[in-house]
N, C-alpha and C positions, 0 to 999 in steps of 0.2 A: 504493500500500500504506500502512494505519496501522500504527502503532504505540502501544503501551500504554505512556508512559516515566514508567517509576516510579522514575527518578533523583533527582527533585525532589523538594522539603517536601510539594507539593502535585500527585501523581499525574496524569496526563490522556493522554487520547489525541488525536494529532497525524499529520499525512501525513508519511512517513518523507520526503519529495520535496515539500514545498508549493511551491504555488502561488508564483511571486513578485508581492510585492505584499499577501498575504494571511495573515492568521491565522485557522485555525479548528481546533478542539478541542472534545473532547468530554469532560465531566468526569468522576471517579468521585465513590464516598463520603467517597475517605479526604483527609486534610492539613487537615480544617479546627479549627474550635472548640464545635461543639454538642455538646451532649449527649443520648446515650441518653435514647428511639430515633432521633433524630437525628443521630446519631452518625458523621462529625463534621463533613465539607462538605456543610451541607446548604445549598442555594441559595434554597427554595421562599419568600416572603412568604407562600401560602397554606398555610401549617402552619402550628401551636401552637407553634413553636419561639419562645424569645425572641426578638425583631426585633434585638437589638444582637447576636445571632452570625448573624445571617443577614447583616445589613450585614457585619460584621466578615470574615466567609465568603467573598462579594462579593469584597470588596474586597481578601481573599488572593489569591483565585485571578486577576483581571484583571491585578493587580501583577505577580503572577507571570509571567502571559501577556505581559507588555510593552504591557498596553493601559489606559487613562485611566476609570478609576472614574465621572469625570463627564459622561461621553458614552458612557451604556448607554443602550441602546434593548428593550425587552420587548413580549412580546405576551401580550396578555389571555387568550387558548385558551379556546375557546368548541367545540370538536370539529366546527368549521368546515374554509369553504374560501377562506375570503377571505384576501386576501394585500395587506398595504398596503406602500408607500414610504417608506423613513422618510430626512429628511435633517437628525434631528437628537437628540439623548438624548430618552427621555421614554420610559411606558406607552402603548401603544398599545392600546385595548379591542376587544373584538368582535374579532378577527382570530388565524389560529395561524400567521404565517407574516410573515415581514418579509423584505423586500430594499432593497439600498441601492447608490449609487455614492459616497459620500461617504467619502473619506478620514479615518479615526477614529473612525468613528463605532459602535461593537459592538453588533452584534446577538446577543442570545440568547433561548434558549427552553426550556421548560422540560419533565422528565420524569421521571417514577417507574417505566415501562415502556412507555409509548407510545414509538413511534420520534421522534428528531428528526433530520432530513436538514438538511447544509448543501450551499450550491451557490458554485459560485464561475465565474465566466463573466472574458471581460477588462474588467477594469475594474469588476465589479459580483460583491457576494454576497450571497449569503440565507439567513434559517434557518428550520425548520418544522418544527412540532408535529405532528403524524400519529397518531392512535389507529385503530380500527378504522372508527370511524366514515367521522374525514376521510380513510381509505385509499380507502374503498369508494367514497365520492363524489367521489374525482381530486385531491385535497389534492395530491401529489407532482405531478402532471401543472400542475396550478394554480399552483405555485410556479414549474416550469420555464418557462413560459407568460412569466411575470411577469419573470426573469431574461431570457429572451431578447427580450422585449418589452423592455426597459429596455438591454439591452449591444446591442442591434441584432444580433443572433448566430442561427447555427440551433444546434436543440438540440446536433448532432452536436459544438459549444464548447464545451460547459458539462458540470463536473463535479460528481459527487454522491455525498457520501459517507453511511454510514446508522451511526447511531451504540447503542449499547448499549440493548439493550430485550427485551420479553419476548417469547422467539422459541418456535416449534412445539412445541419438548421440553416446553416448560409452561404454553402458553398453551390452555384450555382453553374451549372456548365453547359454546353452541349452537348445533342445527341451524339455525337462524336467521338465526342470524351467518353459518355457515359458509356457506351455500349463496347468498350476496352475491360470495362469491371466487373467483377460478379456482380451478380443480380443483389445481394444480399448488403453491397454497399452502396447500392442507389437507392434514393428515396424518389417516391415520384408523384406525390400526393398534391403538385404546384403544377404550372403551365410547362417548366422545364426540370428536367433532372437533375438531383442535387447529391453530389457529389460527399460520401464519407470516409478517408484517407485512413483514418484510424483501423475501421471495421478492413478496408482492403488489406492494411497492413499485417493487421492476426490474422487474417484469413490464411495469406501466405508465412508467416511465420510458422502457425498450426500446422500447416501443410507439410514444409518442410521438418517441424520436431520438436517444434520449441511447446513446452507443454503450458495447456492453457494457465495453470496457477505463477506462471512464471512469465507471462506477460502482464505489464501494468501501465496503467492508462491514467493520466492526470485527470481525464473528461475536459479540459478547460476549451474552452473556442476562440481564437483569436479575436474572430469577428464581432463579437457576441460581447466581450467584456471590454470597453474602450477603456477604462479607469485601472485596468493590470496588463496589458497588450497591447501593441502594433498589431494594424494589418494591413495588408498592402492593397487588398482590396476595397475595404471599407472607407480609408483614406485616400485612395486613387492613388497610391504609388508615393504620397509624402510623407515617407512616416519611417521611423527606426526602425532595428533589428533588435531580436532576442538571440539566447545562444543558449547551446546543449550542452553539458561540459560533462566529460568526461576523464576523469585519472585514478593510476598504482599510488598509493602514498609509499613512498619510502621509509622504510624501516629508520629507528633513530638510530644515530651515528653512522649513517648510510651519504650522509651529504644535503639532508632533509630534515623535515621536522614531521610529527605525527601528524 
């Protein structure tokens, strides 16, 4: 089960039970320093925000998290499905999906409605970008792939949480789109078919192995909560980014802290 823990400066969601070993969180809007519409954790570098509250932004929220500013690792998001290794800070281009075994090392990724899934396996975690695209073409299944390829695990290990995005109640699309999805994650009760990212997501996770009690779902909807969320939709495209953050904590006297 998540939790929304709005106790802190800086808001986020968190497994009320984590993993040990691991931090992962999923962000909101609120506790940062931008400004309207930005307003005010925004994480995105590909927004018009000024770069020194987006740094500044960053580098709130990791702090917060008990994780090292200088060993972030990012992925480019490309509404792919390629999934790289990362065993070290840096931008990673071309890919929406990063895993790792490396102790410290924070991976995140970034979203204004698209899903982002973290995975946490023993010993190894991952985070991914998922729109409708990379849903349709196994993005979620591609990631697990890569986790249990790397922890030596079957899916039935590995867990997978699905973080705030734009879910069926708002997500509006064409017949086009829709008819790429199973039946079970469109809703069709309006003039047009509305699209549920999350349900497509377990669907193919289940499929592949990941057992239902081990997948977990925040429920939140981007579009739907303006007062704890971006969305790119809802705002026509002027609006921050959230992130998925996933990391190993390093053992003490390891070069880290707990």
């Amino acid at each position: 089960m998540w939790i929304l823990d709005d106790s802190a400066a800086t808001p986020f969601w968190r497994p009320r039970t984590p993993r040990p070993g691991t931090v992962l969180l999923f962000t909101t809007r609120r506790g940062g320093t931008s400004r309207a519409p930005y307003d005010t954790l925004n994480l995105g570098r590909s927004t018009e925000d000024d770069p020194a509250f987006v740094l500044a932004n960053r580098e709130r929220l990791l702090l917060a998290a008990g994780l090292d500013p200088a060993r972030l690792a990012t992925a480019g998001q490309v509404h792919g499905t390629r999934v790289v290794e990362v065993e070290g800070p840096g931008h990673h281009a071309d890919c929406d999906a990063l895993v790792t075994r490396v102790p410290g090392v924070t991976l995140a990724v970034t979203t204004a409605d698209c899903m982002s899934l973290l995975y946490s396996a023993p010993g190894v975690v991952a985070a991914c970008h998922s729109g409708w695209r990379g849903t349709v073409d196994g993005m979620p299944a591609a990631t697990l792939e890569a986790v249990c390829r790397l922890a030596g695990c079957a899916p039935d290990a590995v867990h997978v949480a699905i973080g705030p995005a734009i879910r069926g109640c708002c997500y509006e699309v064409g017949e086009e789109v829709a008819s790429r999805f199973p039946a079970a994650a469109v809703r069709r009760t309006g003039v047009k078919p509305h699209l549920d990212l999350p349900t497509a997501a377990r669907l193919a996770l289940e499929a592949a192995g990941v057992a239902p009690n081990a997948l977990h779902d925040t429920g939140a909807c981007t579009a739907c909560e303006a007062h704890h969320y971006f969305s790119h939709r809802r705002d026509h495209g002027l609006t921050g980014r959230h992130w998925g953050v996933a990391a190993l904590i390093e053992a003490p006297g390891a070069g880290g802290g707990e």
